[in-house]
C-alpha positions in Angstrom: -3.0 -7.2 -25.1 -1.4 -9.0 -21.7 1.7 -10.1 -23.7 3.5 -6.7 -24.2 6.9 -5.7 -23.3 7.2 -1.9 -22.1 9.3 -1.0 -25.4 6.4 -2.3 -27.4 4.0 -0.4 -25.5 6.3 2.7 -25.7 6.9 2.6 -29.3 3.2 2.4 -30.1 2.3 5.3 -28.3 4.6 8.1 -29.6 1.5 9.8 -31.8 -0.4 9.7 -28.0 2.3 10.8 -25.7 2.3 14.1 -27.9 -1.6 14.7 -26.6 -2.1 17.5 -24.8 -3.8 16.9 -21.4 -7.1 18.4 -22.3 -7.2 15.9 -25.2 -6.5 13.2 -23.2 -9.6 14.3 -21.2 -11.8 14.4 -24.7 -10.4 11.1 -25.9 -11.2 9.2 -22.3 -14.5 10.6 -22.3 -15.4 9.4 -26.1 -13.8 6.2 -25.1 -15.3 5.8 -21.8 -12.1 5.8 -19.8 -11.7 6.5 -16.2 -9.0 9.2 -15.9 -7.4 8.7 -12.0 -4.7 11.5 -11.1 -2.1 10.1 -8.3 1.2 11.3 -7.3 2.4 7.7 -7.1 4.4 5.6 -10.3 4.1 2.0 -10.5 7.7 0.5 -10.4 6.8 -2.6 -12.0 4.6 -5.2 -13.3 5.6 -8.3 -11.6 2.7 -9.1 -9.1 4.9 -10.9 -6.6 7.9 -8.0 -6.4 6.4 -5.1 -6.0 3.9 -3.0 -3.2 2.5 0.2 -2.7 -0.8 1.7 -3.5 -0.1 2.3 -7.3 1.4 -1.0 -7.9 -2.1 -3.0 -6.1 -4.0 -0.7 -8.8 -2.6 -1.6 -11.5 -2.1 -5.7 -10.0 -5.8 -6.1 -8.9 -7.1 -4.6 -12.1 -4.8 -7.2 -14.4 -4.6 -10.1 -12.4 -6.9 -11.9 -10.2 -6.9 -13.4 -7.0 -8.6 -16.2 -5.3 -11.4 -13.7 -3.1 -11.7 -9.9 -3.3 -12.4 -7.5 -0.9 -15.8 -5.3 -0.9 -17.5 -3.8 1.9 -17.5 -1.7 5.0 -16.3 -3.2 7.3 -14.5 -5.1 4.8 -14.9 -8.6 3.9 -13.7 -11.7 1.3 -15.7 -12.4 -1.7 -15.8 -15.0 -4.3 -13.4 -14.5 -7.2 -10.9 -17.1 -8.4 -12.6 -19.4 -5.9 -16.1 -19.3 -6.4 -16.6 -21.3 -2.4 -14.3 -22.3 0.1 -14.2 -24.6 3.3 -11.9 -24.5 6.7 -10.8 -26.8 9.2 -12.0 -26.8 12.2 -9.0 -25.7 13.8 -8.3 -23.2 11.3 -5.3 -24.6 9.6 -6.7 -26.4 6.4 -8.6 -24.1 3.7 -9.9 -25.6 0.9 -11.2 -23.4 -2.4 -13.4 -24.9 -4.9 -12.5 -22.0 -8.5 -14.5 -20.7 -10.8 -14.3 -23.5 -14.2 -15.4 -20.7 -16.2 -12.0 -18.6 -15.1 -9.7 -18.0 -17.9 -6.2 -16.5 -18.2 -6.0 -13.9 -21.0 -4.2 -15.8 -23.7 -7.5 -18.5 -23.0 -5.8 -21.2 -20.9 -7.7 -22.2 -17.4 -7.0 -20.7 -14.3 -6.7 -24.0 -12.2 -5.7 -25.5 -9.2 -1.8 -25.8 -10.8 -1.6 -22.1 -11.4 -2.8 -21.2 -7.9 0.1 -23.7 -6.8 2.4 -21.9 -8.9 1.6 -18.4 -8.2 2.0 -19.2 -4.3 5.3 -21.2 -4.5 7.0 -18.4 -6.5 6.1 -15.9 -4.6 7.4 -17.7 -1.7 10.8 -18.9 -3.6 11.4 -14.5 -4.4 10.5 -13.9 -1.1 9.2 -10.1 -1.7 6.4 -8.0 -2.8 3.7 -8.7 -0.6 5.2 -12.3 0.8 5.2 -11.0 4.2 1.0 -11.0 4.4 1.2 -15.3 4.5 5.4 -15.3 6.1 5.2 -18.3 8.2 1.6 -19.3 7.8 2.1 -20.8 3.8 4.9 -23.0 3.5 6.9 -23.9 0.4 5.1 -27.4 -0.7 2.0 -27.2 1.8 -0.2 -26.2 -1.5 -2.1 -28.8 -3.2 -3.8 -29.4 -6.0 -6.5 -31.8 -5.7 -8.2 -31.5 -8.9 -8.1 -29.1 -11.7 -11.0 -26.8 -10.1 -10.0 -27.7 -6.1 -6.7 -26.5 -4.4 -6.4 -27.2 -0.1 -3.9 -25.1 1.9 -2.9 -26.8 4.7 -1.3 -23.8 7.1 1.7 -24.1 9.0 -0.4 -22.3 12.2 -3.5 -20.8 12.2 -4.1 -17.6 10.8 -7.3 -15.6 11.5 -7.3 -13.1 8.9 -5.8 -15.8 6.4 -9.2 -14.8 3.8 -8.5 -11.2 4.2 -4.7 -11.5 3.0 -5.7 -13.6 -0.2 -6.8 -10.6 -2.3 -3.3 -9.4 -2.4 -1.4 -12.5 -3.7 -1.9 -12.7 -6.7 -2.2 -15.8 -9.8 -0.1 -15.7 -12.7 -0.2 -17.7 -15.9 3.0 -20.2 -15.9 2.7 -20.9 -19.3 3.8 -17.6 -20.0 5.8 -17.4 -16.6 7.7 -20.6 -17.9 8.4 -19.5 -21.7 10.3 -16.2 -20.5 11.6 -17.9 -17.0 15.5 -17.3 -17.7 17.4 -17.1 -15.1 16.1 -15.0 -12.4 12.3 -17.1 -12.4 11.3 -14.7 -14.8 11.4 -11.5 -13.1 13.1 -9.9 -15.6 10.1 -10.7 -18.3 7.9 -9.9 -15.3 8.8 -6.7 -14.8 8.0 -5.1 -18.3 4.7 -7.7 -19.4 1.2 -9.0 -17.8 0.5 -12.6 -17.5 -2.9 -12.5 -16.1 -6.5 -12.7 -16.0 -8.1 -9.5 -15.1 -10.8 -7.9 -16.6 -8.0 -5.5 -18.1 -4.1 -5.6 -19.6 -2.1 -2.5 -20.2 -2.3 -0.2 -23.3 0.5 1.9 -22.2 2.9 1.9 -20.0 5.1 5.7 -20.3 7.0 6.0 -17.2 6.8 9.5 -14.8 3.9 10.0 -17.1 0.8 7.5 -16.9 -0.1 3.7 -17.8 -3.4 3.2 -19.7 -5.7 0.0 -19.1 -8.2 -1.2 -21.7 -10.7 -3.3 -21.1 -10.3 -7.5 -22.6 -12.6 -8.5 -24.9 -14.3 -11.7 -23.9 -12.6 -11.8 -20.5 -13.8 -14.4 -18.1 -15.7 -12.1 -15.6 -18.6 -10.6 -17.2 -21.0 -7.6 -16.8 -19.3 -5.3 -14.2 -19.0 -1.3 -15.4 -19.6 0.3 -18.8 -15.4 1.0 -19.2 -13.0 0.8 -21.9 -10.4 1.5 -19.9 -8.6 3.5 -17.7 -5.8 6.0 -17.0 -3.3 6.9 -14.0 -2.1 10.2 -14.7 0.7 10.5 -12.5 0.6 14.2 -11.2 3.0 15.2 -8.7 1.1 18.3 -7.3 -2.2 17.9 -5.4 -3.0 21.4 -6.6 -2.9 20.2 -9.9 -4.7 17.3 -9.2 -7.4 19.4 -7.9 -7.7 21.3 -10.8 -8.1 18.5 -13.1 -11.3 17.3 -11.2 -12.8 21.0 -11.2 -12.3 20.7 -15.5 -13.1 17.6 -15.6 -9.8 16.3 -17.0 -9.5 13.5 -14.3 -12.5 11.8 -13.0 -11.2 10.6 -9.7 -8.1 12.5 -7.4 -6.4 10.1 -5.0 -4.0 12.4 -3.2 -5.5 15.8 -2.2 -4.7 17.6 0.7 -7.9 18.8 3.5 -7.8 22.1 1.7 -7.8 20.5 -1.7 -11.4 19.0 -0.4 -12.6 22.4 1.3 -11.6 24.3 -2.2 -13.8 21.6 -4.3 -16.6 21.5 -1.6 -20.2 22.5 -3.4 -18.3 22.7 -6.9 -20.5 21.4 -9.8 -20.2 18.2 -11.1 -17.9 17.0 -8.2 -18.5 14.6 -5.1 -16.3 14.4 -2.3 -15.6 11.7 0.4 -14.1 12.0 3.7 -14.4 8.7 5.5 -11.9 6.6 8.1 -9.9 4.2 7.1 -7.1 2.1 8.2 -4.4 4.5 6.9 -1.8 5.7 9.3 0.8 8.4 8.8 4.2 8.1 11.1 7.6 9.5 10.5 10.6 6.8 11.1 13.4 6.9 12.1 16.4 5.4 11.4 17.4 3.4 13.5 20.6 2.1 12.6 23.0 4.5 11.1 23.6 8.0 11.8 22.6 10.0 15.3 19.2 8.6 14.8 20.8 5.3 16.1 20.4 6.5 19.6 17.3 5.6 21.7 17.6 7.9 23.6 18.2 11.0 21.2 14.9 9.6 19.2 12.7 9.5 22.7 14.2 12.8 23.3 12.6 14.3 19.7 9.6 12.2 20.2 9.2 14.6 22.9 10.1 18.1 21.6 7.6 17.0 18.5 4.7 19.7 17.9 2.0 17.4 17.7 -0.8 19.8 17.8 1.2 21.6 14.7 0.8 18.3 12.9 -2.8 17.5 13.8 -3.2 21.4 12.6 -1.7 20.8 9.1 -3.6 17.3 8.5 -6.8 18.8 8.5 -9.3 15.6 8.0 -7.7 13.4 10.6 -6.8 12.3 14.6 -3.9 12.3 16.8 -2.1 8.4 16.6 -1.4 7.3 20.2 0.3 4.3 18.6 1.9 2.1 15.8 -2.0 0.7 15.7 -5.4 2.6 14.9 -7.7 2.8 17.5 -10.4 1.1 15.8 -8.9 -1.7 15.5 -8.8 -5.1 17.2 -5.8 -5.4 19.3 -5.3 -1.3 20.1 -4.1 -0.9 23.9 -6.1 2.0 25.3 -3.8 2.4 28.2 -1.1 3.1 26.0 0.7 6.5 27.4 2.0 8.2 23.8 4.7 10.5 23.3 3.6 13.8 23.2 4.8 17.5 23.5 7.4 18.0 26.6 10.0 20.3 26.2 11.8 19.5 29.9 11.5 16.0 29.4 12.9 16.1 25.5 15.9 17.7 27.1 16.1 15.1 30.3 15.8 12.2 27.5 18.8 14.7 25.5 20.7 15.1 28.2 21.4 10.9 28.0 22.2 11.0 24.7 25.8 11.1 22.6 24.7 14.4 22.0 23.3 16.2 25.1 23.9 19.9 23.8 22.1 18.7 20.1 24.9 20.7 18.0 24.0 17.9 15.1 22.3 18.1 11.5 20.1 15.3 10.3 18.1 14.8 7.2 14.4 13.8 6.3 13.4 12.9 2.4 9.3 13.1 1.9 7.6 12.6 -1.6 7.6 15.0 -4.0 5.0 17.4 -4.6 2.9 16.2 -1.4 2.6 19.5 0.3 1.5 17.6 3.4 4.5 16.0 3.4 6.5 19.2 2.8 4.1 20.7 5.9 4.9 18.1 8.8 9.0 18.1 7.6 8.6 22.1 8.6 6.9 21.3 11.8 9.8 18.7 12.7 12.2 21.2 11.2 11.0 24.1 14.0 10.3 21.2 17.0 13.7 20.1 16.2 15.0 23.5 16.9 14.3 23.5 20.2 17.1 20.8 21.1 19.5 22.7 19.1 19.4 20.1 16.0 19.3 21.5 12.6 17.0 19.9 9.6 17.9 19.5 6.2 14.6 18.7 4.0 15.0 17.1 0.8 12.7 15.5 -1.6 12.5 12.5 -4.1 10.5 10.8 -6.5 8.4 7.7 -5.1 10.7 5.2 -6.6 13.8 6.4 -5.6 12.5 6.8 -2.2 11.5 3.6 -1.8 15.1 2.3 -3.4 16.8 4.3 -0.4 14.7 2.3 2.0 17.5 -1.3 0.6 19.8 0.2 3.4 20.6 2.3 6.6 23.5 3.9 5.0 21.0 5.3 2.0 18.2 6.0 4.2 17.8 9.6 5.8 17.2 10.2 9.0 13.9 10.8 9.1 11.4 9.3 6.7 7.7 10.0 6.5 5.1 7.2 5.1 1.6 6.5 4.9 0.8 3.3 5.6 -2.7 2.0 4.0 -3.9 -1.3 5.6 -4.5 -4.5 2.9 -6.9 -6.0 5.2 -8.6 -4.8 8.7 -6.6 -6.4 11.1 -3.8 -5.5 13.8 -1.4 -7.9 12.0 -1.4 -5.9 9.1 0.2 -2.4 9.8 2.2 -4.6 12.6 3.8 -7.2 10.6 4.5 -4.5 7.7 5.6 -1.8 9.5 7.7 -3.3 12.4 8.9 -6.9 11.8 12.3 -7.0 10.9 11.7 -9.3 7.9 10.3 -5.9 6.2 13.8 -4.4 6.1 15.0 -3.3 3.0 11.0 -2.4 2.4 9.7 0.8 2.8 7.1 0.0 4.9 10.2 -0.8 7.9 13.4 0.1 6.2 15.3 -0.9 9.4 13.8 -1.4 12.4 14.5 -4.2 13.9 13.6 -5.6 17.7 13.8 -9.2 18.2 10.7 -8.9 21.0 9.0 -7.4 18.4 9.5 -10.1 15.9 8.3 -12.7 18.5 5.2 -11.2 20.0 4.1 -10.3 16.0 4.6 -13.5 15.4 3.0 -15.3 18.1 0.1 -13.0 17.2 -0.5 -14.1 13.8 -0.6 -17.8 15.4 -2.8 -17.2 18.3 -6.6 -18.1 17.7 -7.7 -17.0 21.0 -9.3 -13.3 21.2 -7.8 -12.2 24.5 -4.2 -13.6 24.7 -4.5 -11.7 21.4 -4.9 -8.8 22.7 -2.5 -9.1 25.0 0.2 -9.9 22.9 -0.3 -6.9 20.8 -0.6 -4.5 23.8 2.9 -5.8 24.6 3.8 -4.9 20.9 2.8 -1.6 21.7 4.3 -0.4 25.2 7.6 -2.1 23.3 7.8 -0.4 20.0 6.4 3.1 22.2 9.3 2.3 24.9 11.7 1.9 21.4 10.8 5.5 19.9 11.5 3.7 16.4 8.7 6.3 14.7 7.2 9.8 15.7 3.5 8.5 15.6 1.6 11.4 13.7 -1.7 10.9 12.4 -4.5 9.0 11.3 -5.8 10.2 8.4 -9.5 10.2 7.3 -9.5 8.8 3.1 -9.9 12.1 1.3 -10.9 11.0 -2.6 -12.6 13.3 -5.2 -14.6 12.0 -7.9 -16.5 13.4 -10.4 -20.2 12.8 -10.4 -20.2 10.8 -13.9 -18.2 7.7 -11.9 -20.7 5.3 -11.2 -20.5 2.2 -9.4 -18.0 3.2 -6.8 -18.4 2.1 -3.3 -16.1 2.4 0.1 -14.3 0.2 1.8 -11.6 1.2 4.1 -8.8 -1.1 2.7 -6.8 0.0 0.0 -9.5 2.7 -1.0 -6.9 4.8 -3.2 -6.3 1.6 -5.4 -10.0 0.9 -6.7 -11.3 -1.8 -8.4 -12.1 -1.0 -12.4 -14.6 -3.7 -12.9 -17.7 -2.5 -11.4 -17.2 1.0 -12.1 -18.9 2.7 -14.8 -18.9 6.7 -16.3 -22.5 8.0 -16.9 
């Protein structure tokens, strides 16, 4: 069912939508489907516009890509491409695909759709373009043969393999037919054109998207599911209390005492475990007070971390835009912490030395931890004489404020979730200016920055690495763009029926269906 429009969808599923929750529970559980409860709505279906955690669900779960990720520490996997070669100097890749691989309305995945799936998402220029920005070039793609497609890079890219499971192959047969005028974006957005081992059932907006299973997909064997659900729920506690009845098999945003209130509870498993998942509140840094370097070092000062670290529970201190575990993180970095005299020295420079202002933060609603750390900014802030105004906002209309300074608040706190397990990933994302407009970096934007990221993604050789990211760091620390909070531990619930399910510290909250099974 991969060639449904939303409408459809929605006027198929009237008689369900009227379900209560409990029977949805009964009707999964007859059916085999995998109930997931996430605060999170998926803004659209178009693999190459869209990002975030709930959109890389629903995309790696209908689509494919050419490898997948599995492990811990992660690594690429066969999936489109069954083998692959590279260059010696690391800037021609060469991937053999699977002949058996099918899109869903039976035509081959070859070497031409690969091509096409890469050139559009380069021609849009969105969604997660940014992961190959500079490194795939607009005709550098090939098609050799039907089954063989080279890449011949623009530079070298070390984690080039790693970025792959995010980008993507569409069908442009179907792509074509509904094109129109805006490379079909539009047709895109509302139906699946894919080859994953599932298509969407329904699609009801605020509310959840079912999955089902294809019959006679490409891939076989994997998990005993017919499907799946994402129950959007808005309130961990709720969340919570659909894993303790069993309505929901697996909870992706629980707070630390969510977890301590489920801990020995029958029937469910808990796992705490770190991950590349960062939590910072930015700034903005180019309209409003917040435009002032030296009023944003000055509350990067007066911030209660240890209030913070208090409320996160399950997690560490960041002293940094990078994780320490990772490649590339400076360990003489000197972060911002608590210092009330030197807040006021740093005030005292600013357009507003006696405070006297009121600014604004927007977090997600119904994430108490969210809600938590806007109090602790709201009482640090207090101390400079700035008032806080705390709002909050549905996930999609957050992420719409982030298309300009003058719609962004002042403050806005994100999570960001590493794709792949390297330093380029939460640097590129979250601080090159090519992200603005993205809520990932809504507006910073440091031309430094932009070069020493980018000279990093080009340089093959460990140490000058290294270096170029600790000079990343001291520069975006020096800029006070974000108040670097914490790094959270992965805090899922499951229920002990889920089967299959196995950690790996990239994109943990958007799990593969395939493998999974309910026992």
């Amino acid at each position: 069912m991969t060639d449904m429009t939303r409408r459809g969808i929605l006027a198929g599923s009237a008689a369900a939508a009227a379900l209560l929750l409990v029977g949805e529970g009964a009707m999964a559980q007859s059916r085999r489907i995998l109930v997931l409860t996430s605060n999170q709505d998926i803004p659209n279906f178009d693999p190459h516009l869209a990002s975030g955690y709930s959109t890389a669900w629903m995309m790696r779960n209908v689509y494919d890509s050419l490898v997948r990720v599995e492990g811990n520490p992660p690594k690429p996997a066969p999936l489109l491409a069954e083998s692959w070669t590279i260059s010696p100097d690391g800037t021609e890749y060469v991937f053999k695909l699977n002949p058996a691989a099918r899109f869903n309305d039976g035509s081959p995945v070859d070497a031409a759709a690969v091509v096409y799936s890469f050139e559009r998402i380069l021609r849009l220029n969105r969604g997660n373009v940014w992961m190959i920005a500079g490194i795939v070039k607009p005709g550098s793609i090939e098609a050799v043969d039907a089954q063989t497609v080279r890449f011949r890079l623009a530079t070298a890219f070390v984690p080039f393999l790693q970025v792959l499971p995010w980008i993507w192959i569409v069908n442009p047969r179907q792509v074509e037919a509904n094109k129109g005028s805006d490379d079909g974006q539009a047709w895109l957005r509302a139906n699946v054109a894919g080859s994953g081992a599932f298509a969407v059932r329904r699609a009801e907006p605020g509310n959840l998207y079912e999955l089902e299973r294809v019959a006679g997909n490409w891939r076989q064997g994997g998990g005993n599911l017919t499907g799946a659900i994402w129950k959007i729920t808005r309130e961990t506690a709720t969340q919570r209390l659909m894993i303790q009845r069993g309505e929901a098999q697996i909870a992706l945003d629980l707070t630390s005492e969510d977890m301590d209130t489920l801990k020995n509870r029958p029937g469910v498993d808990l796992l705490i475990e770190p991950e590349y998942r960062t939590f910072q509140i930015k700034m903005n840094t180019r309209h409003g007070a917040t435009m002032d370097a030296n009023l944003r070092r000055a509350i990067s000062c007066a911030f209660n971390y240890q209030a913070m670290l208090d409320v996160a529970g399950y997690a560490d201190l960041m002293t940094g835009p990078l994780p320490e575990s990772i490649d590339g993180f400076d360990k003489t970095l000197q972060p911002w912490r608590t210092d009330l005299a030197r807040a006021k020295e740093f005030l005292a420079r600013s357009a507003h030395p006696n405070g006297g202002i009121k600014l604004t933060i927007t977090h997600v609603s119904g994430l108490e931890q969210q809600r938590r750390w806007a109090l602790v900014l709201l009482d640090s802030l207090r101390a400079l004489n700035i008032e806080l105004e705390i709002r909050s906002a549905i996930w999609p209309d957050l992420v719409a404020s982030c298309r300009s300074p003058e719609t962004l608040s002042d403050f806005f706190p994100v999570y960001q979730t590493a794709n792949y397990g390297d330093a380029d990933n939460l640097a590129y994302a979250g601080y090159h200016s090519s992200r603005n407009g993205n809520w990932q970096n809504p507006v910073y934007s440091n031309p430094k920055v932009d070069a020493l990221i980018t000279s990093a993604r080009a340089e093959a050789d460990p140490e000058k690495r290294r270096a170029l990211y600790a000079e990343f760091q001291r520069t975006v620390m020096e800029d006070a763009c974000d108040i670097f909070g914490v790094l959270e531990r992965r805090k899922l619930a499951l229920r002990n029926t889920v089967k299959g399910f196995a950690f790996t510290p990239v994109a943990s909250n958007a799990p593969e269906l395939f493998p999974l099974s309910l026992g």
